[in-house]
MIVOKE-139736 format. One record per residue (C-alpha): residue in three letters; x, y, z; residue number from 1. Coordinates in steps of 0.02 Angstrom, whole numbers. Layout:
<pts>
+--------+--------+--------+--------+-----+
! residu !      x !      y !      z ! num !
+--------+--------+--------+--------+-----+
!    ALA !      X !      Y !      Z ! NUM !
...
+--------+--------+--------+--------+-----+
</pts>
This chain:
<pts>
+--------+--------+--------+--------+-----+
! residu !      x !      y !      z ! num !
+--------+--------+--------+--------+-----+
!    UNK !    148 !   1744 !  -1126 !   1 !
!    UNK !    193 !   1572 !  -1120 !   2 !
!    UNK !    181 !   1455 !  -1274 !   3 !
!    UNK !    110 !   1297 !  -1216 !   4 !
!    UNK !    211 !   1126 !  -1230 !   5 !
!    UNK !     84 !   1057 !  -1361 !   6 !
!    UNK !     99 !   1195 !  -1467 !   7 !
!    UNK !    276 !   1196 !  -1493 !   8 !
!    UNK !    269 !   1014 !  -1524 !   9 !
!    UNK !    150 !   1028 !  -1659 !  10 !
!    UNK !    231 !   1154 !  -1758 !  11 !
!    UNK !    419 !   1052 !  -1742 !  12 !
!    UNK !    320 !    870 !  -1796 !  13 !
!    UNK !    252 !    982 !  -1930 !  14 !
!    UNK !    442 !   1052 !  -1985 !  15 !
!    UNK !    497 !    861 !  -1961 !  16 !
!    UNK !    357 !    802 !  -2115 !  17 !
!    UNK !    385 !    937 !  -2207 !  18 !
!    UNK !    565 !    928 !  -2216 !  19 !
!    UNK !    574 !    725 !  -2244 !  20 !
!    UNK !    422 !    730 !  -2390 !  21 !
!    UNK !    513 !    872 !  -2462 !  22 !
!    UNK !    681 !    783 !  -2452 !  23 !
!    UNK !    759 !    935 !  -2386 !  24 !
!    UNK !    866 !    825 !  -2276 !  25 !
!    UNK !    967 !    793 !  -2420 !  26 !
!    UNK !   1148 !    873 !  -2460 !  27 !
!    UNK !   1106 !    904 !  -2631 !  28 !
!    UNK !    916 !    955 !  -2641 !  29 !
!    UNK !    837 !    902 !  -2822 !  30 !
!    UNK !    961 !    769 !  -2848 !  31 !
!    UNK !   1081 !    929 !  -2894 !  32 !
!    UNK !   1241 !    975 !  -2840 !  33 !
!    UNK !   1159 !   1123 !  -2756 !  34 !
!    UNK !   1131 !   1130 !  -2552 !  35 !
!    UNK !    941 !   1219 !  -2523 !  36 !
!    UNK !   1011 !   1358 !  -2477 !  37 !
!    UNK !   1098 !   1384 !  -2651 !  38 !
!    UNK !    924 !   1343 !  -2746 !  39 !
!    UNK !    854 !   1485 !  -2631 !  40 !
!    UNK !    992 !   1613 !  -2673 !  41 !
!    UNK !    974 !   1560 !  -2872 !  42 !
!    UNK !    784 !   1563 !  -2836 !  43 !
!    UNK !    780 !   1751 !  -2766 !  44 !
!    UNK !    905 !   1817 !  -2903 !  45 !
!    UNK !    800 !   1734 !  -3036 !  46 !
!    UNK !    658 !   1830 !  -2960 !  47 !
!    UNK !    738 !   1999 !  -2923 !  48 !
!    UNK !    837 !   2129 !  -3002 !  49 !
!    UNK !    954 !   2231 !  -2928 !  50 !
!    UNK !    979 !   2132 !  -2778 !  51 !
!    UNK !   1126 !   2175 !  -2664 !  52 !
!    UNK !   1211 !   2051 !  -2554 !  53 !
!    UNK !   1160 !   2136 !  -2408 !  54 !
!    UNK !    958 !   2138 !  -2484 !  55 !
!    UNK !    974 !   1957 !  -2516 !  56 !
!    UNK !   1029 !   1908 !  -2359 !  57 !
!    UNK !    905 !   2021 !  -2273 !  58 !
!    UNK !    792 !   1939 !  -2379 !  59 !
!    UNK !    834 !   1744 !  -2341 !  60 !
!    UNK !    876 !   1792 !  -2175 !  61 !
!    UNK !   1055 !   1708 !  -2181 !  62 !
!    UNK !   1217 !   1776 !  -2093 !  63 !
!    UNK !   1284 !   1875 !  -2210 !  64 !
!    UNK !   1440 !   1773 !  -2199 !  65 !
!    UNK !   1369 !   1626 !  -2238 !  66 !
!    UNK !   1286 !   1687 !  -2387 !  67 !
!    UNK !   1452 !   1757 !  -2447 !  68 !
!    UNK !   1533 !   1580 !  -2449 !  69 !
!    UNK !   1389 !   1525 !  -2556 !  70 !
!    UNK !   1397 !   1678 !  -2681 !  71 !
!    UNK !   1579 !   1634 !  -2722 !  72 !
!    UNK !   1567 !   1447 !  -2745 !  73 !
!    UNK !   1396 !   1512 !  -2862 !  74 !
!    UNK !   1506 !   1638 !  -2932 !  75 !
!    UNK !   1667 !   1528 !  -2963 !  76 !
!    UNK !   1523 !   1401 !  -3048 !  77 !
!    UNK !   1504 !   1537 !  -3159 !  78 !
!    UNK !   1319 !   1549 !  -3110 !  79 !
!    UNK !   1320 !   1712 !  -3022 !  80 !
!    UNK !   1386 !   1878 !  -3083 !  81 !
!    UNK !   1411 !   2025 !  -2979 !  82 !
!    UNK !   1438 !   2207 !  -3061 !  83 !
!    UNK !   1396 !   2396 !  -3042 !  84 !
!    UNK !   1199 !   2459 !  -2978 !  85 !
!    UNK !   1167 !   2580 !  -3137 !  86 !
!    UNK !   1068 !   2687 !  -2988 !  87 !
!    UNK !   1227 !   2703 !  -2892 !  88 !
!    UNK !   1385 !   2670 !  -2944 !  89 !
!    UNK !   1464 !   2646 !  -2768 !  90 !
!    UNK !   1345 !   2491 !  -2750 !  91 !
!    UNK !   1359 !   2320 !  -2842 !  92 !
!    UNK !   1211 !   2198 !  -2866 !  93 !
!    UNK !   1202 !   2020 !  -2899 !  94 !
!    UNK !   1111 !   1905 !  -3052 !  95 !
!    UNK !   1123 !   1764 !  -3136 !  96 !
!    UNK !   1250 !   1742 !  -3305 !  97 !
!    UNK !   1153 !   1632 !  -3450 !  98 !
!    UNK !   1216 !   1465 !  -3372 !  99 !
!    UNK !   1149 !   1519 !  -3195 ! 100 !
!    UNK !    976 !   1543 !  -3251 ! 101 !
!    UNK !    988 !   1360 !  -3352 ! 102 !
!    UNK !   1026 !   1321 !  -3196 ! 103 !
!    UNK !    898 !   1371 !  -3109 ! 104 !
!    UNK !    764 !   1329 !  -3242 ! 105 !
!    UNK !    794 !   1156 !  -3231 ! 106 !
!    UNK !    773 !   1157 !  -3048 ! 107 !
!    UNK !    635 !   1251 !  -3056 ! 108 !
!    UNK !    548 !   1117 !  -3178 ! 109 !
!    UNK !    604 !    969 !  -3060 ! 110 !
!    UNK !    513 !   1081 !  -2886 ! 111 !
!    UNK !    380 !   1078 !  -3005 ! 112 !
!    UNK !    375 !    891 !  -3027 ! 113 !
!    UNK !    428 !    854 !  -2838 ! 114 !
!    UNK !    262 !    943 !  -2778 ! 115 !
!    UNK !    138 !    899 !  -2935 ! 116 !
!    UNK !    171 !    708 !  -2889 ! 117 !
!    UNK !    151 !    740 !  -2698 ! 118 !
!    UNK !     -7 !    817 !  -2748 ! 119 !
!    UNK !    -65 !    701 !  -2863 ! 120 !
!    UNK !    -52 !    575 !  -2700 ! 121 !
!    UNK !   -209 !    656 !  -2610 ! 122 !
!    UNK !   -388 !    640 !  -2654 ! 123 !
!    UNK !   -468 !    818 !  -2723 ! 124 !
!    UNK !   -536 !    874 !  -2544 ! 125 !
!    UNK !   -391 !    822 !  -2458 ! 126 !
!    UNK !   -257 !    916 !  -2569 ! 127 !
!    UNK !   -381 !   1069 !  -2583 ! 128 !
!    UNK !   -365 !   1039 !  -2370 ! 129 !
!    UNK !   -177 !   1044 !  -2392 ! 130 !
!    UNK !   -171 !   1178 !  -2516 ! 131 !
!    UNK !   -272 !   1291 !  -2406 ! 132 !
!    UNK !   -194 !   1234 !  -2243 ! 133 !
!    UNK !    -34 !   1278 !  -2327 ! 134 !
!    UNK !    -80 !   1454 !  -2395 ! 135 !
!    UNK !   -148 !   1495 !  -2222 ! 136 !
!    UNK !     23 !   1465 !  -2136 ! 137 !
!    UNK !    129 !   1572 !  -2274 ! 138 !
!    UNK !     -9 !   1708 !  -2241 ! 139 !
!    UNK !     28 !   1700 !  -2051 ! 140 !
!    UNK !    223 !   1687 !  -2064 ! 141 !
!    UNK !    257 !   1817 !  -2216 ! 142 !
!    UNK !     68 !   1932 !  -2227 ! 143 !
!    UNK !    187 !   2043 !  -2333 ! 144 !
!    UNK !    236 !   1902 !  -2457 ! 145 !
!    UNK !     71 !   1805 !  -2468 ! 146 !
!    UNK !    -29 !   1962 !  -2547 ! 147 !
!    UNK !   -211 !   2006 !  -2546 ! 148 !
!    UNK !   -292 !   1832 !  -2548 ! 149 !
!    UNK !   -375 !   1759 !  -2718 ! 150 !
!    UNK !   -574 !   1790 !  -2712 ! 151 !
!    UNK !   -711 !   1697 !  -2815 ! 152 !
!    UNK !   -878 !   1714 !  -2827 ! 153 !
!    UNK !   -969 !   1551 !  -2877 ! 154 !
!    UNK !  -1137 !   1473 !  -2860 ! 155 !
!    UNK !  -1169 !   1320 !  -2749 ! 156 !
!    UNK !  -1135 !   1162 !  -2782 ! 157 !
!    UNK !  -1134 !    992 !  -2671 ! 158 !
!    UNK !  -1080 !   1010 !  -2511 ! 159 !
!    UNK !  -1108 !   1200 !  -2481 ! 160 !
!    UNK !  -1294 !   1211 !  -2418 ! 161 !
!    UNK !  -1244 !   1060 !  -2303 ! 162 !
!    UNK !  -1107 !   1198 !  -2233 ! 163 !
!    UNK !  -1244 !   1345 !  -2231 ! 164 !
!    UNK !  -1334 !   1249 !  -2115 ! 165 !
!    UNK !  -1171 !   1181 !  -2027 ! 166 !
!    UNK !  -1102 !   1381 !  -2001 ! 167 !
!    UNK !  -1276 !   1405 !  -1931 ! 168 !
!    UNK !  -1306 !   1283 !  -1803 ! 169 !
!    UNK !  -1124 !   1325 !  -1741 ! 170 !
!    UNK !  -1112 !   1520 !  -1751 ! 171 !
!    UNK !  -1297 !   1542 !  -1668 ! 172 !
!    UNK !  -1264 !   1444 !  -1533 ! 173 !
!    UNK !  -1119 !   1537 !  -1503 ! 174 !
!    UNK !  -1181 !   1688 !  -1524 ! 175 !
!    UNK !  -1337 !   1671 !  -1444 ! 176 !
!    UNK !  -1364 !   1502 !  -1371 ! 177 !
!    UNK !  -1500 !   1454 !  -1500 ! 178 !
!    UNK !  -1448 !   1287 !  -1534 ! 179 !
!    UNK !  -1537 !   1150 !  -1603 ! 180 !
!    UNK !  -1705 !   1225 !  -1618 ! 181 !
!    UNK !  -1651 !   1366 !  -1734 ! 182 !
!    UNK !  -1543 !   1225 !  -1827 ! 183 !
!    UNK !  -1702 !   1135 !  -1853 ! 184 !
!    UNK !  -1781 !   1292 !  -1946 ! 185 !
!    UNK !  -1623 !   1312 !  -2054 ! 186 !
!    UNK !  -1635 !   1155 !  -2085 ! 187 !
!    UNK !  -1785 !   1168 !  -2174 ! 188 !
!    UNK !  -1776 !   1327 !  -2246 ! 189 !
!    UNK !  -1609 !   1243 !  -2339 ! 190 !
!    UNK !  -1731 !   1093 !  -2388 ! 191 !
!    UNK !  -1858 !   1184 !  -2472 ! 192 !
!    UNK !  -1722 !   1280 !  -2582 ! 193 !
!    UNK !  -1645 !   1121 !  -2629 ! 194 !
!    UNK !  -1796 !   1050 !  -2665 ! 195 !
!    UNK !  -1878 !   1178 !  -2759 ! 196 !
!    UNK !  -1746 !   1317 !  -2820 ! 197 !
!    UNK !  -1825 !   1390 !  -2986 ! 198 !
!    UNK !  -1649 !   1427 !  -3089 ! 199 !
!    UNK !  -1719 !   1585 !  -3183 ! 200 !
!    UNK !  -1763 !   1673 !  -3035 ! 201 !
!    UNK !  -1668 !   1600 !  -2871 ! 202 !
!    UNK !  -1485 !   1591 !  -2816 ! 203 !
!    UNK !  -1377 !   1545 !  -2708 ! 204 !
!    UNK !  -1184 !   1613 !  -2709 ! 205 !
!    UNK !  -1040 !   1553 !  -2625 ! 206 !
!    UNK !   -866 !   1662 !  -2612 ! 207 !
!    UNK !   -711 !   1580 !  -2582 ! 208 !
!    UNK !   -559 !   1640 !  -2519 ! 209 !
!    UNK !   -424 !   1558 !  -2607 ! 210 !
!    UNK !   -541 !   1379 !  -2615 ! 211 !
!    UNK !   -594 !   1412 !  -2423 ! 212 !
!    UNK !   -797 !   1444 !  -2414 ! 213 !
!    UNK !   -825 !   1609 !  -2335 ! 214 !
!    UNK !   -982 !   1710 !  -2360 ! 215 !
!    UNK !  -1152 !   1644 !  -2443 ! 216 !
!    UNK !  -1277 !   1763 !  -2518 ! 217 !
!    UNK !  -1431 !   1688 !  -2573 ! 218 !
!    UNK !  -1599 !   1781 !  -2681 ! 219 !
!    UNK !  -1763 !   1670 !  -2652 ! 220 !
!    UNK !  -1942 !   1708 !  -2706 ! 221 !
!    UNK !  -2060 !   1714 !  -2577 ! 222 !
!    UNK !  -2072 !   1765 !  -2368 ! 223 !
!    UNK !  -2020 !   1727 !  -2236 ! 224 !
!    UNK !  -2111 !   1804 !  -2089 ! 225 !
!    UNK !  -2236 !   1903 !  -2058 ! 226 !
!    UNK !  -2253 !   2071 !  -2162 ! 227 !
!    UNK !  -2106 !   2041 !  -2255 ! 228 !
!    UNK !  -2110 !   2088 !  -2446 ! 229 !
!    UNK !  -2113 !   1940 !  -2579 ! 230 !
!    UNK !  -1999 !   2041 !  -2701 ! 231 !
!    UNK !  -1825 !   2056 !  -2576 ! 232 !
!    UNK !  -1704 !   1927 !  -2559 ! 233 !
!    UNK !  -1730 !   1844 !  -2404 ! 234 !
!    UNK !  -1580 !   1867 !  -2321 ! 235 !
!    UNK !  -1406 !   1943 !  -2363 ! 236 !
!    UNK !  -1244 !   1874 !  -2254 ! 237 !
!    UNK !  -1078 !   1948 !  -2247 ! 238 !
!    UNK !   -906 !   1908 !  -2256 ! 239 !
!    UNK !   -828 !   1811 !  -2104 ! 240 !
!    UNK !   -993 !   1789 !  -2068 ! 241 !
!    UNK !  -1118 !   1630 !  -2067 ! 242 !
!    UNK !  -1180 !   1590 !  -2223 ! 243 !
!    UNK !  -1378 !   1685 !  -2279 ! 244 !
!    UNK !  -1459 !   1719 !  -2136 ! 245 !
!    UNK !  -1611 !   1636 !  -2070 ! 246 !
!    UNK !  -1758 !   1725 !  -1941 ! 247 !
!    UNK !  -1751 !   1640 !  -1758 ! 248 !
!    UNK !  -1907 !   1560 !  -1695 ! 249 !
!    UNK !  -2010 !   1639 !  -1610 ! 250 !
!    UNK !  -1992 !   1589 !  -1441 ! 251 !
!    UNK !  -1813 !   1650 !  -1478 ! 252 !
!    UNK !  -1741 !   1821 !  -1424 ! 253 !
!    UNK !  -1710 !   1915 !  -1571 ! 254 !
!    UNK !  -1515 !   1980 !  -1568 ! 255 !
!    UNK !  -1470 !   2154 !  -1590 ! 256 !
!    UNK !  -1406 !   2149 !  -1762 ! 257 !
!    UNK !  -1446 !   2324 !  -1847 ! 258 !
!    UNK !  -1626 !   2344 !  -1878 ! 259 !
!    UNK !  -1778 !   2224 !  -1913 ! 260 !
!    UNK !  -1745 !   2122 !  -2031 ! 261 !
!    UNK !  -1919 !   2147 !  -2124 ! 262 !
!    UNK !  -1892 !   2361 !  -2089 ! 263 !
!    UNK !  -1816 !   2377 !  -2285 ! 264 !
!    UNK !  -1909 !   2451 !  -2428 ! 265 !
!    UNK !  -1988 !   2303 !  -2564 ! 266 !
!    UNK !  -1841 !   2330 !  -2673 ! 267 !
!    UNK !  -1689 !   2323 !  -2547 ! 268 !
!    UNK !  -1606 !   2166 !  -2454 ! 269 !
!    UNK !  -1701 !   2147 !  -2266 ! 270 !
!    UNK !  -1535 !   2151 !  -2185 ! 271 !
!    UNK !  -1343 !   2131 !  -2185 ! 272 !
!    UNK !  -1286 !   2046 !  -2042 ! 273 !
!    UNK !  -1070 !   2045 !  -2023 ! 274 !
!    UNK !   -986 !   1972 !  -1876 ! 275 !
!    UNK !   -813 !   2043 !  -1879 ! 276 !
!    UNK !   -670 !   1934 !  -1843 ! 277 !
!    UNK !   -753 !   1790 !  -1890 ! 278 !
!    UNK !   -689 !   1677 !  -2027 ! 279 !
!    UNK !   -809 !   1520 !  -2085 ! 280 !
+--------+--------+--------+--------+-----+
</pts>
């Protein structure tokens, strides 16, 4: 399949910010006398024991010859010590000698200064933007790497219940061609909760996936619709899913979506609704 033009475009403008705000166009990255590709080696031994040469290049995905220049300059620096795997003695493996991981430790502290003051440069939303952005690429380019992501549970706070009824208006429509009348009636149902939430026994919970909004699950008093019990939440919504659920009106076709939503027992949620593949 063909990769169109603007794609490609977008990701090299990307590579061409990234690599000027990061001043990786440098010779000597960190004001050092070390080339990036030496802070990466130093990074990766500083990081992992009994690394061979052929792991680490593997690893960094460097020509192994290349990577062997750099290992002797590192190693006539006296930064880099090579000696025998106590697994197998055939085998040698690679780390850093006392002065290697100074080294390294004061690079580390000035990568940590480099990006804190690029950070400090954006408003809250717009670096929690970047952040996220960011962790979203390194989760499509290395899935292995990038690990389960980080989950919180939290209760709302400004700004979410205008994105419950945001995620609504846009997933119903697409879904089921709803549009704005069904946004109207989420629009109010998000009202009256904002207007008169009782704290002791009403809730409304947001999860986030590594700061990115993905489920809601809210617990109201009351009903909604007819012969539906006063003592169930009103509506429970899954992950990469729209936020709580809200009943259609009337003049609406009612989806499929596993059952009627009023069908539960007093004591039991009215339904779970999940749209897989879906992220919010």
């Amino acid at each position: 399949m063909a990769v169109p033009d603007d794609a490609v475009d977008a990701v090299r403008g990307f590579n061409r910010a990234y690599t000027r705000r990061f001043g990786l166009l440098d010779q000597q990255h960190l004001g050092s006398d070390f080339s990036l590709g030496e802070v990466r080696v130093l990074y990766e031994l500083a990081h992992r024991d009994g690394l061979s040469a052929a792991g680490l290049a593997r690893s960094l995905e460097l020509d192994p010859g290349h990577l062997s220049r750099m290992l002797a300059g590192l190693r006539r620096g006296g930064l880099v010590r090579r000696e025998r795997s106590s697994q197998d003695r055939r085998a040698s493996v690679l780390g850093l000698t006392p002065a290697g991981r100074r080294a390294f430790d004061r690079l580390d502290r000035k990568a940590t200064v480099q990006v804190s003051a690029l950070l400090r440069a954006f408003p809250d939303g717009q670096r929690a933007e970047l952040v996220e952005g960011l962790t979203g690429i390194r989760r499509l380019l290395e899935p292995r790497e990038a690990g389960a992501p980080a989950v919180l549970i939290r209760t709302h706070r400004p700004g979410d219940l205008g994105w419950v009824l945001e995620r609504h208006g846009v997933v119903y429509t697409e879904e089921y061609g709803w549009g704005a009348p069904f946004e109207a009636i989420v629009a109010r149902v998000v009202a009256e909760f904002a207007e008169t939430q009782d704290p002791v026994r009403e809730a409304c919970w947001v999860a986030e996936l590594e700061g990115r909004r993905a489920p809601a699950v809210r617990s109201a008093r009351g009903s909604l619709g007819s012969g539906c019990s006063s003592s169930s939440p009103r509506r429970v919504a899954s992950a990469s899913d729209v936020p709580w659920s809200t009943p259609a009106p009337a003049s609406l076709a009612q989806p499929d979506i596993g059952g009627s939503p009023c069908g539960r027992s007093r004591s039991s949620p009215r339904h779970v609704r999940s749209t897989r593949g879906r992220a919010t």
